[in-house]
Backbone as CSV, one residue per row, in Angstrom:
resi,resn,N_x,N_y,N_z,CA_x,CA_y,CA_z,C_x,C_y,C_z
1,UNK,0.842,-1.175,0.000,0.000,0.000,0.000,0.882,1.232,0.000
2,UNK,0.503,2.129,-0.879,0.894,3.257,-0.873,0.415,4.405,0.294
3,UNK,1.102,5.193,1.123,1.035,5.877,2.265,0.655,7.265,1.027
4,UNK,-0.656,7.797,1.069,-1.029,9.299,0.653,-0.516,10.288,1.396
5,UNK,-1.008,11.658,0.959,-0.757,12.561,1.761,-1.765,12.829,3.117
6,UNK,-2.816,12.239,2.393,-4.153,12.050,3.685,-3.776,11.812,4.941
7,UNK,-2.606,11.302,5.283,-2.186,10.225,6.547,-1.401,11.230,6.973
8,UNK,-0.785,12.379,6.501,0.189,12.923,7.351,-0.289,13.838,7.791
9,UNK,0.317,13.658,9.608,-0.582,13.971,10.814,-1.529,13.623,11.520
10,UNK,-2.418,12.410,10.932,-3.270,12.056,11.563,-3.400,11.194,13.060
11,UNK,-4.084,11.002,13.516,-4.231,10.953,14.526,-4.743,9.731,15.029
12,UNK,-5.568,8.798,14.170,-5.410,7.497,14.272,-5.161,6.521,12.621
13,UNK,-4.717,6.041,12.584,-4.193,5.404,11.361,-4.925,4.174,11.278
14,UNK,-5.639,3.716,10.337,-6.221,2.090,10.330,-5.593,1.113,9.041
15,UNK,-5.082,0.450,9.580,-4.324,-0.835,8.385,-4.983,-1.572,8.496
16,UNK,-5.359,-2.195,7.016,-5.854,-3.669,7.012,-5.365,-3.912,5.869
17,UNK,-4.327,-4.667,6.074,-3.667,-5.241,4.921,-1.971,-5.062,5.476
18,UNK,-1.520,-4.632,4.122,0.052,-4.785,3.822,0.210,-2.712,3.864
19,UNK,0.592,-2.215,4.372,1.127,-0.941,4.474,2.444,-0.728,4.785
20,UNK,3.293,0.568,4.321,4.457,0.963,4.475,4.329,1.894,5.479
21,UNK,5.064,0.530,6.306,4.687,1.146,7.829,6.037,2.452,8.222
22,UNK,7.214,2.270,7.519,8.442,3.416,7.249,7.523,4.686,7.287
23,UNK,6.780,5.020,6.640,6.597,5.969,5.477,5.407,6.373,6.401
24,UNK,4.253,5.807,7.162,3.439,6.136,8.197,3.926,6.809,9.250
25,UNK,5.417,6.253,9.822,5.922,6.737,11.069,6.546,8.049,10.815
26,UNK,6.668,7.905,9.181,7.273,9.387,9.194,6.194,10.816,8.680
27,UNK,5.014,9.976,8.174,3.928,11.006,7.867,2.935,11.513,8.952
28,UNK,3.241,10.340,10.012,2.336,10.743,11.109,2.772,9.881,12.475
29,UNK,3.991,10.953,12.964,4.802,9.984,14.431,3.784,10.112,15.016
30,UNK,2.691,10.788,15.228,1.719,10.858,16.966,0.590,9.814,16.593
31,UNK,0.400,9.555,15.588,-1.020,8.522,15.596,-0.984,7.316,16.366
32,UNK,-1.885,7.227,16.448,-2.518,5.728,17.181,-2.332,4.901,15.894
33,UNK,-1.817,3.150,15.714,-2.310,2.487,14.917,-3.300,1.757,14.951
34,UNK,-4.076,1.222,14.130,-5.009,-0.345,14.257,-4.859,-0.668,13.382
35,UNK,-4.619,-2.141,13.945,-4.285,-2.666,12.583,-5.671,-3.824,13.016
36,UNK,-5.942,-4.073,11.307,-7.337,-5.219,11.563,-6.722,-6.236,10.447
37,UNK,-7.767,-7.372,10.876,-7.212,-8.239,9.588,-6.748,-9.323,10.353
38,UNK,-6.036,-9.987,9.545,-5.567,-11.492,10.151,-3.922,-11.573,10.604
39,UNK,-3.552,-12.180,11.427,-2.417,-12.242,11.839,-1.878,-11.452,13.080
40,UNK,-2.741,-10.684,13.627,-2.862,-9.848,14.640,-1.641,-9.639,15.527
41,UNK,-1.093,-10.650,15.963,-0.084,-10.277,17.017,1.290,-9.974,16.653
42,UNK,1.536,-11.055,15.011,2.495,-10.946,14.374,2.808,-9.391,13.586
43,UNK,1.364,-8.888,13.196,1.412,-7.460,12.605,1.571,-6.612,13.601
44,UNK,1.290,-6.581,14.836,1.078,-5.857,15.779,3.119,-5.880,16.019
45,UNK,3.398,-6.778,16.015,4.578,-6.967,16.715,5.619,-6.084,15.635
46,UNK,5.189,-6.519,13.852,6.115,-5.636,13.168,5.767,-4.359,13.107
47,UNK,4.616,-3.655,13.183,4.937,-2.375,13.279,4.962,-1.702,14.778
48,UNK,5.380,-2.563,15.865,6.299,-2.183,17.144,7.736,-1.876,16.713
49,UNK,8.257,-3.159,16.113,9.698,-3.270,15.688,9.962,-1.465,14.580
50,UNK,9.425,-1.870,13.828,9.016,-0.572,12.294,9.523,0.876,12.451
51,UNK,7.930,0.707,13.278,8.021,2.630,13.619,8.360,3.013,15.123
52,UNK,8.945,2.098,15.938,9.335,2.444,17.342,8.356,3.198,17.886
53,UNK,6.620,3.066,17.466,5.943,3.898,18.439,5.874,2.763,19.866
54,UNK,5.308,4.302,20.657,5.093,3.821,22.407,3.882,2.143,22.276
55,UNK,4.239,1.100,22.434,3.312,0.266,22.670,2.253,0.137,22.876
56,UNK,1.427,1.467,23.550,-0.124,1.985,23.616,-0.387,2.481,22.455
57,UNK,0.113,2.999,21.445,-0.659,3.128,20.199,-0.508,2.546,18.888
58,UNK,-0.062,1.121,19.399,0.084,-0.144,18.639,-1.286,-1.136,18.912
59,UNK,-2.207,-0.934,18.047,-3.767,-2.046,18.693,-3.702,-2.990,17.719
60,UNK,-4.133,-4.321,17.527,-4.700,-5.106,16.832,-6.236,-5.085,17.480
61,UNK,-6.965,-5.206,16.203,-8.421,-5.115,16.858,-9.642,-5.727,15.575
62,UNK,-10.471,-6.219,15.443,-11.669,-6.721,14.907,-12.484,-6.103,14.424
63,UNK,-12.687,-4.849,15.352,-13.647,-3.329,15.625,-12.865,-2.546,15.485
64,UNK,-12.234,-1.781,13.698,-11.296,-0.306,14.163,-12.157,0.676,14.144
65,UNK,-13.446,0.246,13.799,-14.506,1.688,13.745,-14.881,2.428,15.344
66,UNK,-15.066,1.195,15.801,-15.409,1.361,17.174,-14.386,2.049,18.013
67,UNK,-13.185,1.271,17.482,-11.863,1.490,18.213,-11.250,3.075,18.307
68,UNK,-11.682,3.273,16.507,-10.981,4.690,16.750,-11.743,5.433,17.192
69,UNK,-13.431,5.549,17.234,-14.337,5.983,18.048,-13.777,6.475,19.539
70,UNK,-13.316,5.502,19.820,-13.014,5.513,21.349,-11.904,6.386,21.573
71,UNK,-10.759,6.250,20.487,-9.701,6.305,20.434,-9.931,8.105,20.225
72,UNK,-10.623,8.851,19.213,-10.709,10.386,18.836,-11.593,11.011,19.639
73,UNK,-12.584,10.088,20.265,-13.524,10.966,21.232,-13.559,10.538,22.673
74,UNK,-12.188,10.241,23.327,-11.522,10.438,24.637,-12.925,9.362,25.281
75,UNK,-13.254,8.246,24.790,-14.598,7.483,25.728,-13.860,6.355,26.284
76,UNK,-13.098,6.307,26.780,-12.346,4.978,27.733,-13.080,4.155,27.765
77,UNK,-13.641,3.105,26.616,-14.482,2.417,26.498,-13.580,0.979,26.660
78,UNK,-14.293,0.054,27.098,-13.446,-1.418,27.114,-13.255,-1.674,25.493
79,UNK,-12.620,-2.528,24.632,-12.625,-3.323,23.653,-11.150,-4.916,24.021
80,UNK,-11.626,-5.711,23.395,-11.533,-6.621,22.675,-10.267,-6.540,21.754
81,UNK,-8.998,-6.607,22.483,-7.878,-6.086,21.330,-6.625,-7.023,21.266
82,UNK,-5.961,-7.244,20.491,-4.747,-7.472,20.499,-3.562,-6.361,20.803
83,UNK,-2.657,-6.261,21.964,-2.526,-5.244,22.777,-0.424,-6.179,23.541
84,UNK,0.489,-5.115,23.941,1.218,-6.019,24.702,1.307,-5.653,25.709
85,UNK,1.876,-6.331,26.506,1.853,-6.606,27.939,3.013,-7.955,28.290
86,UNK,3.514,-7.577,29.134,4.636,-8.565,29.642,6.169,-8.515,28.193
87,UNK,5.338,-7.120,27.509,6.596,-7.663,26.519,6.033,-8.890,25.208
88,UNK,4.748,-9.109,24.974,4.703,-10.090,23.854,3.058,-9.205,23.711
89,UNK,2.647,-9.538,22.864,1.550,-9.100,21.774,0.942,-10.030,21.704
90,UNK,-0.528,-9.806,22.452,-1.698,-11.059,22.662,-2.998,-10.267,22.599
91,UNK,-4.125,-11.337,22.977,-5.671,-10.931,22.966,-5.476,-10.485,24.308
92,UNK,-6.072,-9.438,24.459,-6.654,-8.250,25.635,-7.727,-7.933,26.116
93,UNK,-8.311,-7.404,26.950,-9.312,-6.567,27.260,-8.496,-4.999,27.533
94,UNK,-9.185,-3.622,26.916,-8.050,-2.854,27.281,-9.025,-1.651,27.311
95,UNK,-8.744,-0.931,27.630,-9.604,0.501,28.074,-8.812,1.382,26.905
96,UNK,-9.417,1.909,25.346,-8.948,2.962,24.816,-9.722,4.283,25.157
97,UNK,-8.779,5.125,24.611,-9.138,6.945,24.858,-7.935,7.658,24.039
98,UNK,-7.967,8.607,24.432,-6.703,9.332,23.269,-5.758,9.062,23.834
99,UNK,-4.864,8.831,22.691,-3.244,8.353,22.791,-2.981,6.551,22.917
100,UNK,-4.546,5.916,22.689,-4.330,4.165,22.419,-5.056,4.226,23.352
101,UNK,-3.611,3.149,24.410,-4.589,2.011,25.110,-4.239,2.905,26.404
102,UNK,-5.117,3.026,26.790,-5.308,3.596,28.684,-4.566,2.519,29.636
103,UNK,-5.072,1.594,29.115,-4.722,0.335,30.717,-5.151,-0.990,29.679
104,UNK,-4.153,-1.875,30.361,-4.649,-3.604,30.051,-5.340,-3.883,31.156
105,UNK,-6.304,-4.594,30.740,-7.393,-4.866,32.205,-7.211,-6.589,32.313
C-alpha cells in the first residue's frame, strides 16, 4: 500500500492489509495504529519493531470503527484487542481513549 498525503498527521491510522509502515511513522509519528485483519499479534509486533511507536498506540483489533471511536472521542471504552503486555503481543481486554490504550485490564 501506498502511504497518501491524507495520513500525514493524523491521529489514528487504520491498516488492514500490507502498508508501508516506514513511510506512516514518518507522515504521522503521533497517531494511534489499528491494525485489523488477520495475523494480529504478528502485525502488531512488526509495526512495534518498524516505527518504534510507544506500545499503547500499537492495537490489533476486529472493531477499528469502534476502536478509533473511542480512540478520537476520549470514551475509555473497554474493547476486545490485540494489545502487549509482559513484553509479547496477545488478545486483551483494554480501556482505549486518546493516545491508544489507557490500561490492560
Amino acid at each position: 500500500m501506498n502511504v497518501t498525503d491524507d495520513v500525514s498527521g493524523a491521529d489514528v491510522v487504520v491498516i488492514n492489509g500490507e502498508a508501508d509502515l516506514e513511510e506512516i511513522r514518518d507522515r504521522a509519528p503521533a497517531a494511534v495504529l489499528l491494525l485489523a485483519g488477520e495475523r494480529l499479534e504478528e502485525r502488531c509486533r512488526q509495526a512495534y519493531e518498524t516505527t518504534l511507536f510507544p506500545c499503547a498506540r500499537i492495537i490489533g483489533t476486529a472493531e477499528p470503527a469502534e476502536a478509533a471511536t473511542s480512540v478520537l472521542f476520549e470514551c475509555d471504552d473497554e474493547h476486545d484487542v490485540v494489545a502487549m503486555a509482559g513484553g509479547e503481543f496477545g488478545p486483551r481486554r483494554a480501556r482505549l481513549g486518546r493516545g491508544g490504550i489507557r490500561e490492560v485490564l
